[in-house]
C-alpha positions, 0 to 999 in steps of 0.5 A: 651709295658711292660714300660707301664704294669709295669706302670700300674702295679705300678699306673704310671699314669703319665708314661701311659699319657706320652706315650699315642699318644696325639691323642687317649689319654683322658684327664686325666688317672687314675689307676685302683686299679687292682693288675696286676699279669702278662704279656706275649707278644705272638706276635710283629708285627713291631715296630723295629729300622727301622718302624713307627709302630708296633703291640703288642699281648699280655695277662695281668693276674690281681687280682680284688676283690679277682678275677682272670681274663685275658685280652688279647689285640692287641695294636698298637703303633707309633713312635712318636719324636722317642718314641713309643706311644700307639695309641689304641687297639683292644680287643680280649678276656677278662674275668676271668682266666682259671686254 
């Protein structure tokens, strides 16, 4: 999961397709010109040596435009030939960030 903020972060579209589960994955990922700010994982459900799957919550703080704003997601991953892969994700709140 943070493999693929800091991808984002830094535009690695090629890193979020490779670790996007081939069944959810678009043909074509592209960056998104936001300026990724921060990220801080408030819960792991799973996802240890010993599962198949797992659940990440977390909340990703982003510029865009000059302004501020906050997604927070739930995501679930799967091993995959003993990769984790994102398989889709849930969105609990989005919108600009509070002070």
């Amino acid at each position: 999961m943070r493999s693929r903020y800091t991808a984002f972060a830094l535009g690695r579209t090629d890193h979020l397709w490779r670790t996007w589960h081939p069944r959810t994955r678009p043909p074509v990922v592209e960056a998104s010109g936001v300026e990724w700010t921060g990220l801080t994982v408030l819960e792991v459900v799973a996802g240890g040596e010993g599962d198949d799957g797992g659940v990440v919550e977390f909340e990703a703080r982003y510029v865009e435009l000059g302004d501020r704003g906050l997604v927070r997601e739930r995501s679930l991953f799967e091993r995959r030939g003993g990769r984790w892969t994102y398989v889709a994700a849930d969105p609990a709140e989005a919108g600009p960030a509070g002070d």
